[in-house]
C-alpha positions as CSV (number, residue, x, y, z in Angstrom):
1,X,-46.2,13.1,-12.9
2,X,-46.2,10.5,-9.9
3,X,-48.9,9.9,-7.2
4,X,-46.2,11.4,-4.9
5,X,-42.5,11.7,-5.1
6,X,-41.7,10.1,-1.4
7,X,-43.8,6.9,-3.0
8,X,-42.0,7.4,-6.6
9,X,-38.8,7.2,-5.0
10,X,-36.6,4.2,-5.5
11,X,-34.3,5.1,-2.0
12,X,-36.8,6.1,0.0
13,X,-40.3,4.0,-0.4
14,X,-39.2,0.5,0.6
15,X,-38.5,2.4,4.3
16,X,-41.8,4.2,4.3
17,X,-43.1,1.0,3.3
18,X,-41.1,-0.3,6.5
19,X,-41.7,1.8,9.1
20,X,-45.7,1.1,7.9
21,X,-45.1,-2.5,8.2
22,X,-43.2,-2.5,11.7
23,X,-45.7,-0.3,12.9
24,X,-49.1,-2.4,11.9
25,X,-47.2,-5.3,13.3
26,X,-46.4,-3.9,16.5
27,X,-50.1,-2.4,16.6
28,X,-51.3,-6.0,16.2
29,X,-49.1,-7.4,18.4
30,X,-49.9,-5.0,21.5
31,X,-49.3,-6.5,24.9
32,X,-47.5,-9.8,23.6
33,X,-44.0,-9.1,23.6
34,X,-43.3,-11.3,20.2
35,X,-42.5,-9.1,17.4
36,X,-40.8,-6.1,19.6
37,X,-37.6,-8.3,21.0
38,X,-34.0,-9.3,20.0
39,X,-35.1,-12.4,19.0
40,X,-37.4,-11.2,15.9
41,X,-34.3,-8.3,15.1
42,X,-31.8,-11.1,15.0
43,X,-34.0,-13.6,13.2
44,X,-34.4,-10.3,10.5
45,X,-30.6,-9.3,10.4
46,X,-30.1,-13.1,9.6
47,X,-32.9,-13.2,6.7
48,X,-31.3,-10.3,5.8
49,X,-27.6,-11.9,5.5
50,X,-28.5,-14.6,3.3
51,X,-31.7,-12.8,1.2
52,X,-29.3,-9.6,0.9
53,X,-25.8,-9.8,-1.2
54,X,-27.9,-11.7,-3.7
55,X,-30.7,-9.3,-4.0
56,X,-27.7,-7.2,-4.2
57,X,-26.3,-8.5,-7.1
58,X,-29.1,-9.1,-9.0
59,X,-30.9,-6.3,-8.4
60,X,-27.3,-4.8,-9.9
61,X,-28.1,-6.4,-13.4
62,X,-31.8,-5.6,-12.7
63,X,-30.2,-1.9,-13.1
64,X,-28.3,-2.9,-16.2
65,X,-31.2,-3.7,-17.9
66,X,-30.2,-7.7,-17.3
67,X,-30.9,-10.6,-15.1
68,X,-29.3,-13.0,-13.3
69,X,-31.3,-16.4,-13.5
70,X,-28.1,-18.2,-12.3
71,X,-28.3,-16.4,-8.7
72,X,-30.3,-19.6,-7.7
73,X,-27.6,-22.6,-8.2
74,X,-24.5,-20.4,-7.4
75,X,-25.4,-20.4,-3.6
76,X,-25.6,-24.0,-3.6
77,X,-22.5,-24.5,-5.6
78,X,-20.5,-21.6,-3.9
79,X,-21.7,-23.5,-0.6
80,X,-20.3,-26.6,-1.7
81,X,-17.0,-25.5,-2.8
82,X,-16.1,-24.0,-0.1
83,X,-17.0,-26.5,2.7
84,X,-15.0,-28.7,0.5
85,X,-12.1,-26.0,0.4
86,X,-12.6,-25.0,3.3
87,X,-12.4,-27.7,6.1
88,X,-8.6,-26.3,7.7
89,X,-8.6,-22.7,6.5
90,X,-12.1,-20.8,6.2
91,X,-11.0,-18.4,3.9
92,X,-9.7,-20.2,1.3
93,X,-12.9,-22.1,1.2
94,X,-14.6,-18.5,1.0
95,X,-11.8,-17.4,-1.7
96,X,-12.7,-20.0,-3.8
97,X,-16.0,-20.3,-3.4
98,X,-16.2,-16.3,-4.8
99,X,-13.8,-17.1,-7.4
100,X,-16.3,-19.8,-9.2
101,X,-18.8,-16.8,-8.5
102,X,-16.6,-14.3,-10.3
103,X,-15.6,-17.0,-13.2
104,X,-19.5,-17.9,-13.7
105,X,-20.5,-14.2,-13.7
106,X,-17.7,-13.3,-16.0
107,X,-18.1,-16.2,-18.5
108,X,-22.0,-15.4,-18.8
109,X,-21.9,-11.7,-19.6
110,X,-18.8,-12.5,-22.4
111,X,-21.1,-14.6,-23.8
112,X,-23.8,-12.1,-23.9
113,X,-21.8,-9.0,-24.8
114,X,-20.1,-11.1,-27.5
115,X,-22.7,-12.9,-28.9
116,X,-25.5,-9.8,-28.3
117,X,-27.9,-13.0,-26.6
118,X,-30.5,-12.3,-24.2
119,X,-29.6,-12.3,-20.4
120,X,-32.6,-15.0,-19.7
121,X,-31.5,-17.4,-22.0
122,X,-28.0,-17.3,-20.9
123,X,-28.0,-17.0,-17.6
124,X,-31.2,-20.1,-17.3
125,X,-28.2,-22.1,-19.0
126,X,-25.8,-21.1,-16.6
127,X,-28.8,-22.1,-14.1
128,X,-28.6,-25.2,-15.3
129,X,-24.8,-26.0,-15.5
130,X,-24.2,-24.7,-12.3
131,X,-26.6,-26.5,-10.7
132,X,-25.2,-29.4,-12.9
133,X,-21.8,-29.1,-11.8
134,X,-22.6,-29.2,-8.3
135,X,-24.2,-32.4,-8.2
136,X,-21.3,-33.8,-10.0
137,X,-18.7,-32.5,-7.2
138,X,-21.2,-33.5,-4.6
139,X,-22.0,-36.9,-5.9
140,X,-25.4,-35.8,-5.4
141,X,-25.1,-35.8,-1.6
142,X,-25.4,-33.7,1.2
143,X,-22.0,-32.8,2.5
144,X,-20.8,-32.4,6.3
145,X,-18.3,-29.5,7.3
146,X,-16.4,-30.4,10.2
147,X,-15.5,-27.2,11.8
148,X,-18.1,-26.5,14.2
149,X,-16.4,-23.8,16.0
150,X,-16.6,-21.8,12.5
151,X,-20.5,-22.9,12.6
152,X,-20.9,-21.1,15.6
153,X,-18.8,-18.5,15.1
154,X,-20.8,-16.7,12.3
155,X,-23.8,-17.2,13.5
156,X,-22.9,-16.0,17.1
157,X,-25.0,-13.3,18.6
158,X,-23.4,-9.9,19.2
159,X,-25.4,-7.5,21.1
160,X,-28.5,-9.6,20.8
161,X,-29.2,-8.8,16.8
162,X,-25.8,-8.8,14.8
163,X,-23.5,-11.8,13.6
164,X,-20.7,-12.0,11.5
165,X,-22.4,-13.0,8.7
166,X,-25.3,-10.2,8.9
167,X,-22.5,-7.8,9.4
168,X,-21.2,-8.7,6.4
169,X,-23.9,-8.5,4.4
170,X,-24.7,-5.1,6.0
171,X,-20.8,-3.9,5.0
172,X,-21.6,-5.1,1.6
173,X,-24.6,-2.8,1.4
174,X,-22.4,0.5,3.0
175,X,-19.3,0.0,0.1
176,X,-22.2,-0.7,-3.0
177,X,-23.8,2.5,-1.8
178,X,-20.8,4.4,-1.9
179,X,-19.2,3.3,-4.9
180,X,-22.6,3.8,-6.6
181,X,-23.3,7.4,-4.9
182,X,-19.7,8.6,-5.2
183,X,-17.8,6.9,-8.5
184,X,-18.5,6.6,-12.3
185,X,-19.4,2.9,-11.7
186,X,-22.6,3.9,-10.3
187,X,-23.3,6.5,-13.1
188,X,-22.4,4.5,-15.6
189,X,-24.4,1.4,-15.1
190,X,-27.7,3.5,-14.4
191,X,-26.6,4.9,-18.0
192,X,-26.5,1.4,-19.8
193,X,-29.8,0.3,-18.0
194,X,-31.6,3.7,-19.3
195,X,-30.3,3.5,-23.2
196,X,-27.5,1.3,-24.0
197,X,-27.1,2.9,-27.6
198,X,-26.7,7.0,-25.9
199,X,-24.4,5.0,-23.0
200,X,-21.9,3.7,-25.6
201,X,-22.5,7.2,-27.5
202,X,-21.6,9.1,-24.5
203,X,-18.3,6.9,-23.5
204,X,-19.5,4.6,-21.2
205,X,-18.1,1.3,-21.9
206,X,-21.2,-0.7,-22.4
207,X,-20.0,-4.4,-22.8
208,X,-17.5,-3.9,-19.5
209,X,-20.1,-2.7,-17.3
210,X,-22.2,-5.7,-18.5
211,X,-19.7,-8.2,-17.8
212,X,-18.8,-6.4,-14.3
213,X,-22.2,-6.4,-13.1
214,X,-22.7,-10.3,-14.1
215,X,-19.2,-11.0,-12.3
216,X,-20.5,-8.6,-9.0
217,X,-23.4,-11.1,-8.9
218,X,-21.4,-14.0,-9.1
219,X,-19.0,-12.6,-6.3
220,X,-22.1,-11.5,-4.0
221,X,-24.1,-15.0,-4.1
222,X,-21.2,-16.9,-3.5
223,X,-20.5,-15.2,-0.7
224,X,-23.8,-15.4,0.7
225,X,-23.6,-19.6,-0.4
226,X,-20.6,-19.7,1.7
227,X,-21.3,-18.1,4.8
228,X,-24.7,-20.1,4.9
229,X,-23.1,-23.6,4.8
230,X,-20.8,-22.6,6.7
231,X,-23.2,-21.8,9.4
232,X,-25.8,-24.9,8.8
233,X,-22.3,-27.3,8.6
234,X,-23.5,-28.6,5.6
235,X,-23.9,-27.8,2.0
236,X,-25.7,-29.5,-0.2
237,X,-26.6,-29.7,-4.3
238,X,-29.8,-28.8,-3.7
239,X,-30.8,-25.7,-3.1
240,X,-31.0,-24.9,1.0
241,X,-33.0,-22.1,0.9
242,X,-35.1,-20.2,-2.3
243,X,-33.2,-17.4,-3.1
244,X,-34.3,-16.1,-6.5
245,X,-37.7,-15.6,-5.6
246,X,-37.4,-13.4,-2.7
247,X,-34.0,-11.6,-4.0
248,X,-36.2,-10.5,-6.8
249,X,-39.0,-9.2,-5.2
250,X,-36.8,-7.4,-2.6
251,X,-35.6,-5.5,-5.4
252,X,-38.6,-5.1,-7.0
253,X,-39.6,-3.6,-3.6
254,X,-36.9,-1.6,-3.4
255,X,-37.7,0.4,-6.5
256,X,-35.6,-1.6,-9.3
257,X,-37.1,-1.4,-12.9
258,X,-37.4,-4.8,-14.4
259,X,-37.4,-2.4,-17.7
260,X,-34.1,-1.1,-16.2
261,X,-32.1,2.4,-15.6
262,X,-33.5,2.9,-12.3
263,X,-32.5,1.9,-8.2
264,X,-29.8,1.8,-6.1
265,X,-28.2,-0.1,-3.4
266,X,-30.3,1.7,-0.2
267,X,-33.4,1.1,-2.0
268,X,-33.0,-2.6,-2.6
269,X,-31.4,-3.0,1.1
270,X,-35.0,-1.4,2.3
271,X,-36.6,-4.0,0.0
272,X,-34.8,-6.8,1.8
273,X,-35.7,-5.7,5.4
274,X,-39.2,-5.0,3.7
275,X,-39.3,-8.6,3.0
276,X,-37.3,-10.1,6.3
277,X,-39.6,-8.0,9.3
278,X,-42.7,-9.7,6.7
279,X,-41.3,-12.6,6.9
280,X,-40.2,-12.4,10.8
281,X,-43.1,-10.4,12.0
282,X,-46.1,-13.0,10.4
283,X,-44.1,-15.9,12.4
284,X,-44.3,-14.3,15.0
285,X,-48.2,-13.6,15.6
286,X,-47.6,-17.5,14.6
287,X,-49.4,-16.6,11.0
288,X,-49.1,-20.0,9.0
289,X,-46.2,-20.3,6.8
290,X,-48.4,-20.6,3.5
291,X,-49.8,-17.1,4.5
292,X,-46.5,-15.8,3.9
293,X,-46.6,-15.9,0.0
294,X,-49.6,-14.8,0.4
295,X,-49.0,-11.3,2.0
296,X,-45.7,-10.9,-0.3
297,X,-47.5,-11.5,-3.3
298,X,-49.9,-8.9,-1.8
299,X,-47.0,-6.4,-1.3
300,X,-45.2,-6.7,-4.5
301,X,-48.6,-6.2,-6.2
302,X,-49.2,-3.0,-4.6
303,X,-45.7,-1.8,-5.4
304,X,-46.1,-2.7,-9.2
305,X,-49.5,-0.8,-9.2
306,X,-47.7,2.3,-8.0
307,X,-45.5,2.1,-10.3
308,X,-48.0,1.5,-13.3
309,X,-48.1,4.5,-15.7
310,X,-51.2,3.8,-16.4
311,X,-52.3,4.0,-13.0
312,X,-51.1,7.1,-12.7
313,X,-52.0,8.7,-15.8
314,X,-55.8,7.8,-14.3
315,X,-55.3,9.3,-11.0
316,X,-53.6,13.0,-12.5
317,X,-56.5,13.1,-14.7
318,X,-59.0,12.9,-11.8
319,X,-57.5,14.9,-10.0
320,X,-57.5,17.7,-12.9
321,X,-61.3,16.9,-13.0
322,X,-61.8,16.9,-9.3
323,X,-60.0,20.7,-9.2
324,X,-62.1,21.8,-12.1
């Protein structure tokens, strides 16, 4: 039994959990105009675009009973390749950048189905060679893009709150919610993260979805990689902005089971905007930035202590004794 089933729910939570946090910020910002404008929805929408396909992705193998360690160098490298690729035609920088994505997810979960290794160990090696291999095509410098016009273009304001690359990442989130809602793929990998041994039993093929959900996250970070350096001009070995970090938490947030079997694409989209309107409403009431971690530790905790059995069990047998 759980404390409530709106809380208990994976889809639904991370919005009450929203709509709780948008409303104590707007409470606390009364009378200042600074957290109900365009500029603090934009500066969300954009959190959101680069926090989002990644938390996508990982929270994907999160779901599979998996992880993807490797999310955190493949936005660098994807970066890099394609504002090396990229410079005359955009798109072929973009291609390639999600075909080293694709190749890296692929590669990691062969190993791992074939093998039968753990997804940490693998994928903190594929950390490590990814992050490898893009010092070694960078020469361990920061590299310029020259297209400017690009720059601008997909960061570009569009109605005051959208961009190309927000609306991407938003598009993303519409076709992952469908295909998971309305096809076997959805089914299937919710099966493997819940028991992998009745999956294979019942015909779901196991080892495929594994690698699929491995080469997804591959796909969806070097997207994200891209359309970031694209619109800073620059990519760089190094990683521009943490990634891991907050992509795991959104998904934590938005109701994904680190023991697996359990989320879905709208629930770790709510976890994202749960984390980006933190993020943008603390700067700004101009909270200091070390506050930040501070608060989303603070979150995330009180989102793993609803979900701790134990917890529970306690507060159903209290309530029995309360009731007589």
């Amino acid at each position: 039994m759980r404390i409530a089933p709106a809380l208990s729910s994976p889809s639904v939570r991370p919005f009450l959990l929203l709509a709780a946090m948008v409303l104590a910020f707007a409470l606390v910002d009364l009378g200042h105009g600074r957290f109900l404008n365009r500029a603090t929805a934009f500066s969300v929408l954009q959190q959101f675009a680069t926090i989002g396909p990644v938390a996508l992705g990982l929270g994907l193998t999160m779901i599979a009973r998996e992880f993807d360690l490797s999310v955190g160098s493949m936005m660098s490298l994807a970066g890099c390749v394609a504002v090396m690729l990229g410079a005359e035609h955009p798109l072929i920088g973009i291609a390639a950048a999600m075909l080293v994505g694709a190749m890296s997810g692929v590669c990691q979960g062969a190993i791992m189905v074939v093998l039968r290794l753990s997804s940490v160990g693998v994928t903190l090696g594929g950390l490590l060679t990814v992050g490898g291999i893009a010092y070694v095509l960078t020469g361990n410098a920061t590299i310029g893009y020259p297209r400017m016009d690009v720059a601008m273009l997909v960061n570009e304001p569009v109605l005051g709150v959208f961009s190309l690359r927000n609306a991407v990442a938003i598009a993303l989130y519409v076709v992952a919610a469908f295909l998971f809602l309305w096809t076997r793929l959805g089914r299937d990998i919710t099966a493997v993260g819940s028991n992998p041994r009745a999956a294979l039993v019942a015909g779901v093929p196991v080892d495929r979805i594994v690698i699929t959900v491995f080469a997804v996250s591959g796909i969806l970070t070097a997207l994200a990689g891209a359309l970031l350096s694209y619109s800073l001009a620059a990519a760089s070995p190094v990683a521009v902005v943490d990634t891991l970090v907050p992509a795991t938490a959104a998904a934590i947030i938005g109701g994904v089971s680190l023991a697996g079997g359990r989320g879905t694409p709208v629930g770790i989209a709510g976890g994202v905007l749960v984390l980006c309107v933190l993020r943008s409403g603390l700067t700004a009431i101009g909270v200091p930035p070390f506050v930040h971690d501070i608060v989303t530790g603070a979150v995330l905790l009180s989102v793993a202590l609803i979900d701790a059995p134990e917890l529970q069990r306690r507060l159903v047998a209290l309530r029995r004794a309360m009731t007589g």
